[in-house]
MMTF fields as JSON, N, C-alpha, C and O atoms, coordinates in Angstrom:
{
  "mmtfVersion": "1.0.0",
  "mmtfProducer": "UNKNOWN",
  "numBonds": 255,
  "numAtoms": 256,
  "numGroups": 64,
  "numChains": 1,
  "numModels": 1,
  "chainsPerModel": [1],
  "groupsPerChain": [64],
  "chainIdList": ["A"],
  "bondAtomList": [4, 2, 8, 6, 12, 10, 16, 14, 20, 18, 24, 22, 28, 26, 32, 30, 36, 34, 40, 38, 44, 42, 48, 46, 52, 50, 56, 54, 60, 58, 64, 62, 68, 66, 72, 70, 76, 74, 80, 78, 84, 82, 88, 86, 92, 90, 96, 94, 100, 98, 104, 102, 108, 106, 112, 110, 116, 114, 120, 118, 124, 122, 128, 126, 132, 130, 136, 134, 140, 138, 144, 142, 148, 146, 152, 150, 156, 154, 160, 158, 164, 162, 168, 166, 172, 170, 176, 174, 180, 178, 184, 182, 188, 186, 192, 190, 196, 194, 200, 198, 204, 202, 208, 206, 212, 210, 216, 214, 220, 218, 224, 222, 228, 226, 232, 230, 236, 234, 240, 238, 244, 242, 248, 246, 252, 250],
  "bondOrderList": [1, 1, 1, 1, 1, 1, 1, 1, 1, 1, 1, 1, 1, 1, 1, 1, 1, 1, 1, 1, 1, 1, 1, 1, 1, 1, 1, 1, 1, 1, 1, 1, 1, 1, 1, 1, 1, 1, 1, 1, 1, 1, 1, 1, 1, 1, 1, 1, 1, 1, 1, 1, 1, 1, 1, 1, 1, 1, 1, 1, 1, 1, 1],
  "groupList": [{"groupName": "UNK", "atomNameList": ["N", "CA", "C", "O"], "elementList": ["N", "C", "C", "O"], "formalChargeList": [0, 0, 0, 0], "bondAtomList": [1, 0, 2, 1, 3, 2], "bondOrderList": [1, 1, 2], "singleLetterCode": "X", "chemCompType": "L-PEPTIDE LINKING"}],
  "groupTypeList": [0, 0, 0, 0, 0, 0, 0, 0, 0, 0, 0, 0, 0, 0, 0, 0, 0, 0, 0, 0, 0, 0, 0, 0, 0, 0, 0, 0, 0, 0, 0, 0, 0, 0, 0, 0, 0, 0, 0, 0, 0, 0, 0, 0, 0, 0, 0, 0, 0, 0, 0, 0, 0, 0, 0, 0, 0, 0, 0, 0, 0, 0, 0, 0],
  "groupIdList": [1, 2, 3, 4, 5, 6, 7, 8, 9, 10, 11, 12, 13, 14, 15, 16, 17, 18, 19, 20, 21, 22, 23, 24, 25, 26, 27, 28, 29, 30, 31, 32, 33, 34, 35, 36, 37, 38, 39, 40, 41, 42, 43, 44, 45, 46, 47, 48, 49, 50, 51, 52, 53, 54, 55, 56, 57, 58, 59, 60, 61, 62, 63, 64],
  "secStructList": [7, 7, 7, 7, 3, 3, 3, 3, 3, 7, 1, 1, 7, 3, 3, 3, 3, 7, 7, 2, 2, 2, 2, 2, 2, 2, 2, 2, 2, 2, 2, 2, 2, 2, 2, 2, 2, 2, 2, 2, 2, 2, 2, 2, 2, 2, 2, 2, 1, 7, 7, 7, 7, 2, 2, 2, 2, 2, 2, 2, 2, 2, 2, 7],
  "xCoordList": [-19.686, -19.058, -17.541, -16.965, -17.02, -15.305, -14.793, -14.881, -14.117, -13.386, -12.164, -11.638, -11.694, -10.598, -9.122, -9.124, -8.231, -6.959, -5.738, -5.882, -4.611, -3.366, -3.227, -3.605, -2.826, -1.951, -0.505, 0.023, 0.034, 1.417, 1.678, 0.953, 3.233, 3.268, 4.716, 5.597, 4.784, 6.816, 6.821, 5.812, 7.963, 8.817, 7.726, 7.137, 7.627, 6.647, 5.281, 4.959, 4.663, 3.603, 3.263, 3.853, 1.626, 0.694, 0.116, -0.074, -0.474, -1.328, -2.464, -1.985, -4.15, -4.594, -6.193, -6.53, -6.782, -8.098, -8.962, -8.815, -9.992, -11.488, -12.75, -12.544, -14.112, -14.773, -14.854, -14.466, -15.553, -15.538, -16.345, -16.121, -17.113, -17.992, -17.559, -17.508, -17.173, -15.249, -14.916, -15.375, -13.942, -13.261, -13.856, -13.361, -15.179, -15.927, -16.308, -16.482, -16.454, -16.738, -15.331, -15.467, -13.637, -12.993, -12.701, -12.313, -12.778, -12.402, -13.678, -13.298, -15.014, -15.538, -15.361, -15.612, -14.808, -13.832, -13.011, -12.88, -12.162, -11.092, -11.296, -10.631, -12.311, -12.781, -13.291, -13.152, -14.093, -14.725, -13.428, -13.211, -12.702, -11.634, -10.782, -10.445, -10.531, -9.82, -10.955, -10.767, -11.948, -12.879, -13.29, -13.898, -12.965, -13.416, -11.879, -11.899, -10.783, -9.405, -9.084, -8.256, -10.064, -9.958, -10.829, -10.186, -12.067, -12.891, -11.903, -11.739, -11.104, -10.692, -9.796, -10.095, -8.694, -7.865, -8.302, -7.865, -9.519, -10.305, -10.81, -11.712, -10.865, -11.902, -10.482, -10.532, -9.642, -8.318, -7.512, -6.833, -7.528, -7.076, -8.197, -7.695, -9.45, -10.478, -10.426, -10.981, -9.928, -9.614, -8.861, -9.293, -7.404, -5.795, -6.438, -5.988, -7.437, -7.925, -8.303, -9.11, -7.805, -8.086, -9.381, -9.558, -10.789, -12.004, -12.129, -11.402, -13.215, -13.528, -15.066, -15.903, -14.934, -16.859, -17.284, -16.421, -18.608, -19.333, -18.436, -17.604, -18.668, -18.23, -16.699, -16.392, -15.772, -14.866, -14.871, -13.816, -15.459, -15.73, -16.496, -16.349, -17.236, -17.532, -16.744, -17.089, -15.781, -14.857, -13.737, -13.251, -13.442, -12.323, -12.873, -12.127, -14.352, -14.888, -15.102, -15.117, -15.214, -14.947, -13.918, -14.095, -12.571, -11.346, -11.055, -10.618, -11.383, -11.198, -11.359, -11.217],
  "yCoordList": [-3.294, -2.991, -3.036, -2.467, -3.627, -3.838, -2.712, -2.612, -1.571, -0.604, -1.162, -2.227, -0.149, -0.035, -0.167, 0.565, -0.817, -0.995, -1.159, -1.542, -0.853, -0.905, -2.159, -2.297, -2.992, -4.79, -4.42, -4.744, -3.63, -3.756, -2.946, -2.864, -2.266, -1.076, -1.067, -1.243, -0.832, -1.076, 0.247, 0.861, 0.439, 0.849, 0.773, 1.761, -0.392, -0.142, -1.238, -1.691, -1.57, -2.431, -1.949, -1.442, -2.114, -1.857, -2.625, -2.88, -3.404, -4.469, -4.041, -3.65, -3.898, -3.407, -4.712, -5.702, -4.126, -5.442, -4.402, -3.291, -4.761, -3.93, -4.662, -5.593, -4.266, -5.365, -5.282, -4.387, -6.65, -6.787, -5.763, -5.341, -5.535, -4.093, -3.162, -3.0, -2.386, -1.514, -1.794, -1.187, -2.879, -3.021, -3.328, -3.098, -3.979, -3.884, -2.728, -2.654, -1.79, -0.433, 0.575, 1.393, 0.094, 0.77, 0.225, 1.139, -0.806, -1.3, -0.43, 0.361, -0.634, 0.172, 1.713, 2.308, 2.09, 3.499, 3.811, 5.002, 2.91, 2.28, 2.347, 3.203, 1.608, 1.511, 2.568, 2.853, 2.972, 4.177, 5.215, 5.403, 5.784, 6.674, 6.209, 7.101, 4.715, 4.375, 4.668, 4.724, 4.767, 5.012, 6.548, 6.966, 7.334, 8.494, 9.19, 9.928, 8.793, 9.278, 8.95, 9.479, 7.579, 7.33, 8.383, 9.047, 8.849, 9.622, 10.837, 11.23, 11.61, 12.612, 12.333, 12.59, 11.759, 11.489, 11.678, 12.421, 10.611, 10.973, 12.074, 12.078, 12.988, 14.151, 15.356, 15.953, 15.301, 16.229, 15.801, 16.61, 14.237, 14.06, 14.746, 15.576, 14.663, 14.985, 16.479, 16.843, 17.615, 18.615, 18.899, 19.47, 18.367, 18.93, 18.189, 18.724, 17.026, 16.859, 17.695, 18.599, 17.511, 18.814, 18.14, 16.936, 19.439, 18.83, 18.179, 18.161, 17.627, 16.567, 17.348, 18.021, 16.824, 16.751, 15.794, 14.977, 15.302, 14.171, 13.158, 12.382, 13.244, 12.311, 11.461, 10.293, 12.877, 12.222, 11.756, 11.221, 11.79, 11.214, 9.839, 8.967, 9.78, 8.441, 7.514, 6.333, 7.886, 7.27, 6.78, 5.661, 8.326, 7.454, 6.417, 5.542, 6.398, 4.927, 3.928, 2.735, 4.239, 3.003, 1.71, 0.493, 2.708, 2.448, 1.443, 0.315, 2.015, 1.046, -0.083, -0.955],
  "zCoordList": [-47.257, -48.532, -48.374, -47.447, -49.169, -49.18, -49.746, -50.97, -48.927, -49.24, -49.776, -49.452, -50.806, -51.717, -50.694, -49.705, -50.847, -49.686, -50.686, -51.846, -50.155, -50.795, -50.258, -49.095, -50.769, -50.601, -50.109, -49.045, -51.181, -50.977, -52.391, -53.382, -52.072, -53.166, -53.328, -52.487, -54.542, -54.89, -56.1, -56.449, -56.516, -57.666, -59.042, -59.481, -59.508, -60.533, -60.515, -61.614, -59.583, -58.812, -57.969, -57.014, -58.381, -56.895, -57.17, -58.359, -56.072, -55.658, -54.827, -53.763, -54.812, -54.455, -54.102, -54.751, -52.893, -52.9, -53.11, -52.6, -53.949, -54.795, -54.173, -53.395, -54.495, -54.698, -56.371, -57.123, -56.681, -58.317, -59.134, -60.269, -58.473, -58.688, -59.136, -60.355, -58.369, -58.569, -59.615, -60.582, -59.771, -61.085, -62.146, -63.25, -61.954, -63.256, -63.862, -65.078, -63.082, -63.33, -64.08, -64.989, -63.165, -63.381, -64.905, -65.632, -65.431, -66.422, -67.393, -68.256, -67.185, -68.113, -68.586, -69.634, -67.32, -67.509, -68.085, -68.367, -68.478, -69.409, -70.237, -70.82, -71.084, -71.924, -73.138, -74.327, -71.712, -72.36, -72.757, -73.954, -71.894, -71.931, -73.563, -74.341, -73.88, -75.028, -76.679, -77.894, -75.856, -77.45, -77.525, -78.51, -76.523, -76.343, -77.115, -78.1, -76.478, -77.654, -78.752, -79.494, -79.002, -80.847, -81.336, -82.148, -81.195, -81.616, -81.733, -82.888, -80.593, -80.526, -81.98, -83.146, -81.449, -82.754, -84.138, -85.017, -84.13, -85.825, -85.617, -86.454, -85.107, -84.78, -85.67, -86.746, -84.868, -85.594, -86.657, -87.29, -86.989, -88.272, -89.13, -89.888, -89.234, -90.001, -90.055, -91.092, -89.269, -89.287, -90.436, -91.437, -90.215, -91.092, -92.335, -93.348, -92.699, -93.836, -94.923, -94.707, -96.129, -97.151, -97.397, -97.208, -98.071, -98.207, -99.412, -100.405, -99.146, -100.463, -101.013, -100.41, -102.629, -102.695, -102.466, -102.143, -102.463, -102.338, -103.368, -102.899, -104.641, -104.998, -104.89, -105.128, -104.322, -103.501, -102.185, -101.844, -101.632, -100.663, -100.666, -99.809, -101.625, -101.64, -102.398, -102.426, -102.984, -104.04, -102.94, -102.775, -102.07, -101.085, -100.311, -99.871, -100.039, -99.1, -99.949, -99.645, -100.668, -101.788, -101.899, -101.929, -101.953, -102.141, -100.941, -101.17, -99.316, -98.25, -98.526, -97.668]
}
């Protein structure tokens, strides 16, 4: 198994050897992490939201 290694490391670059495995994985981590803070985000805008009734609420999905 190809352990994780520093290449070479600067100021604002790192260069690093993976196997593809690894990074296929770290990228799905990524991923996940960027849809997990949109949720959050809509999660607390939907908070400071003043409530609606139904029929406003379907009027504002409407409007989209």
């Amino acid at each position: 198994m190809l352990q994780t290694s520093v290449i070479s490391q600067e100021a604002n670059l790192v260069t690093v050897r993976m196997s593809r495995r690894r990074w296929n994985h770290l990228q799905k981590l990524e991923e996940s992490y960027k849809v997990a803070a949109s949720i959050r985000k809509g999660m607390k805008q939907a908070e400071k939201a003043p409530a609606m009734s139904m029929e406003e609420a379907i009027e504002a999905l409407r409007a989209l």
